[in-house]
C-alpha positions in Angstrom: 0.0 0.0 0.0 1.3 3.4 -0.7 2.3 5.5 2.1 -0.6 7.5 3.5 -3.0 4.8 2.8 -4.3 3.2 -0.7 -4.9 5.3 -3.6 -7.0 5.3 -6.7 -5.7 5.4 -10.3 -6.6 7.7 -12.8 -7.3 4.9 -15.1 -9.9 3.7 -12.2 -10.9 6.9 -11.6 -12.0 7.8 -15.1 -13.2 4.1 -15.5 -15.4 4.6 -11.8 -16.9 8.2 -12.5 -18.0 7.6 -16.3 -20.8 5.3 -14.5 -22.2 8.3 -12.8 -24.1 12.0 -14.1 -22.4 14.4 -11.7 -22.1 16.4 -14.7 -18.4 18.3 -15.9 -15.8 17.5 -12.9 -13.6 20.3 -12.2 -11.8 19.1 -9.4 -10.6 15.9 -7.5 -9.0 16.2 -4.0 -7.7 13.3 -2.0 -9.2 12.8 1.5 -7.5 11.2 3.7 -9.5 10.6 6.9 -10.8 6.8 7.8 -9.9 3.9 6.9 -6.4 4.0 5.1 -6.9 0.7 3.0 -10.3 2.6 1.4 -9.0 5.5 -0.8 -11.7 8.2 -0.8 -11.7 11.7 -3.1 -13.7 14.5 -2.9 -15.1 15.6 -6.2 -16.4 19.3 -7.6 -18.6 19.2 -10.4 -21.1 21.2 -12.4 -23.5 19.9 -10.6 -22.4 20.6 -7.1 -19.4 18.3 -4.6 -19.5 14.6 -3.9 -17.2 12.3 -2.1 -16.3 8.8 -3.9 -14.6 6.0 -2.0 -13.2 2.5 -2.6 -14.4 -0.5 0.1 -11.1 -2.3 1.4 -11.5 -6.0 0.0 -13.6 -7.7 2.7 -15.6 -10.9 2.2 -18.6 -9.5 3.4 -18.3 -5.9 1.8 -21.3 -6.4 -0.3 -23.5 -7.1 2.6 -22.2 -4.0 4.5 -22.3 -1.2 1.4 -26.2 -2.7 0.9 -27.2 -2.4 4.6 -25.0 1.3 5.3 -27.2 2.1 1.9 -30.7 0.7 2.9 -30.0 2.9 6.4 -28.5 6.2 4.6 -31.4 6.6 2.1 -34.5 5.2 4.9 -32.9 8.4 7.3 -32.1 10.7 4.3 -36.2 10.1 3.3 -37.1 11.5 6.9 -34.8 14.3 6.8 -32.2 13.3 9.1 -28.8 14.6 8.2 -27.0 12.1 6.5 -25.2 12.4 3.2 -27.2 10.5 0.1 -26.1 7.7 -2.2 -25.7 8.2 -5.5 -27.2 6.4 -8.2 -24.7 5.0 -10.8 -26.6 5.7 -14.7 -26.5 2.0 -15.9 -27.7 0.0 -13.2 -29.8 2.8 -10.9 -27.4 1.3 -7.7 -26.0 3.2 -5.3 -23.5 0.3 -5.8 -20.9 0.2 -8.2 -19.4 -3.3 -8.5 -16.4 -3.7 -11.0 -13.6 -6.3 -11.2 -14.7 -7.7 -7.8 -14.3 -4.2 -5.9 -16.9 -2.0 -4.3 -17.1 1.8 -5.4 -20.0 4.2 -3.3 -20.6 7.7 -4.3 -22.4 10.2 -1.8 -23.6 13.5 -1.8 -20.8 15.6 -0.2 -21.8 17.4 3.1 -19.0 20.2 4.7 -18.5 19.5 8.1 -16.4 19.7 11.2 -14.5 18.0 13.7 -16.4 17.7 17.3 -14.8 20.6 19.3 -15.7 18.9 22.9 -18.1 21.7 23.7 -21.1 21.5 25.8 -23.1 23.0 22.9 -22.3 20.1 20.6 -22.3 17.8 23.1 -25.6 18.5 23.7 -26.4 18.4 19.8 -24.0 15.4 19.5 -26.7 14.2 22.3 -30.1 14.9 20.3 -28.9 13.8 16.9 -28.0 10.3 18.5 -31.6 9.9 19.8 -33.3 11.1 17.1 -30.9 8.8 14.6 -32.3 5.9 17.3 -35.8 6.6 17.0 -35.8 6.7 13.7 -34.3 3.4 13.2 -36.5 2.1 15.7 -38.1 -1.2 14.1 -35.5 -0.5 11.1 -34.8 -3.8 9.6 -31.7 -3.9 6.9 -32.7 -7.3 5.9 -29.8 -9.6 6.3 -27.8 -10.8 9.4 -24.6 -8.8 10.3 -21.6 -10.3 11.1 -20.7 -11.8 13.9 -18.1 -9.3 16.0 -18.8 -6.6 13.9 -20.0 -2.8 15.3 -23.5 -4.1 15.6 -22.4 -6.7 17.4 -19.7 -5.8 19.5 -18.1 -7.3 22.6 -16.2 -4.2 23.3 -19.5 -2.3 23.2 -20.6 -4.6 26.3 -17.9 -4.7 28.2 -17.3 -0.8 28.3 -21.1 -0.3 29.1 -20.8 -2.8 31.9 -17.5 -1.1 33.1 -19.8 2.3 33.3 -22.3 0.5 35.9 -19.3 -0.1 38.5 -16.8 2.0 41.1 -18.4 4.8 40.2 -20.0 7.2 43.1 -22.2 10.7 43.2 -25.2 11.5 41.7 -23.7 12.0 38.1 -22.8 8.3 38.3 -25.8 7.0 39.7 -27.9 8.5 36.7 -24.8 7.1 34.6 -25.2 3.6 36.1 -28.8 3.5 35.4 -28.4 4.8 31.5 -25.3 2.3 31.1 -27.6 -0.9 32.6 -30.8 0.2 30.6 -28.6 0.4 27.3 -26.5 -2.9 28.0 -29.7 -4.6 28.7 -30.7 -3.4 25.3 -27.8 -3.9 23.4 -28.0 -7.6 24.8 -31.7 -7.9 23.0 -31.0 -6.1 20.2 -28.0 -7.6 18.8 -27.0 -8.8 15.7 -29.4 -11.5 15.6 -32.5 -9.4 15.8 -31.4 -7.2 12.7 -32.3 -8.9 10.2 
């Protein structure tokens, strides 16, 4: 892998963006943020900015893109803040499958890093619940993997770690939100979202 994480080609580049109408591109700028094994560009066109990516090879990458996709578009529909797939012109996917790798266009949003403060905590705070509720019932269709982020033994074993040792009123609440959540995590893992 190149240094700095993988990169795409201009060859695959041209080859990957003449199976979507963004209209003329003026610009393409590297991002380098995430995963360094997915190479991901930022893209200015006629008809307005849009970031492209690359999955990492992963046997289950098809599974994953259709299921982020299926969530993306059901919360984008009910006007939650999430950036939109976009539609290759051939097949009317939001997943572009060639030569056995995985290629996802979005809509580009500007954004921000989280600055820590109580304001955006607080925001940070709403948007969580509001992305929960929404998803509430939400079914992607298929069963995710075993020991992946829906299914996570980490997750457990941090929200057990915040119902112990802990003292004062702060914690208590804490406590109670950390065993009500673990209890659900527990129901609501993997198995029950598909």
């Amino acid at each position: 892998m190149p240094k700095g994480g993988a990169r795409f080609s201009s060859a695959e580049l041209v080859t990957v963006l003449s199976h979507y109408d963004i209209g003329i591109i003026k610009k393409v700028k590297p991002l380098h943020a995430g995963n360094t094994r997915a190479p991901k560009v930022i893209i200015t066109s006629k008809n307005g900015k849009f970031f492209l990516k690359r999955r990492p090879k992963a046997k289950d990458n098809l599974n994953r893109a259709k299921g982020s996709h299926k969530i993306q578009i059901f919360l984008a529909d009910k006007g939650f803040p999430v950036s939109r797939p976009i539609n290759t012109i051939d097949s009317k996917s939001s997943i572009l499958n060639l030569d056995h790798l995985i290629y996802e266009m979005f809509e580009f949003v500007e954004g921000s890093r989280y600055d820590g403060s109580a304001k955006s905590t607080i925001d940070v705070g709403r948007q969580l619940a509001n992305f929960h509720k929404l998803l509430t019932g939400f079914s992607v269709g298929f069963k995710p993997p075993i020991g992946s982020f829906h299914d996570s033994a980490n997750v457990r074993k941090h929200l057990k770690s915040l119902t112990h040792d802990k003292k004062g009123i702060m914690f208590t609440q804490l406590r109670h939100v950390a065993a009500g959540t673990g209890t659900e995590y527990r129901s609501n893992d993997a198995t029950n979202l598909a």
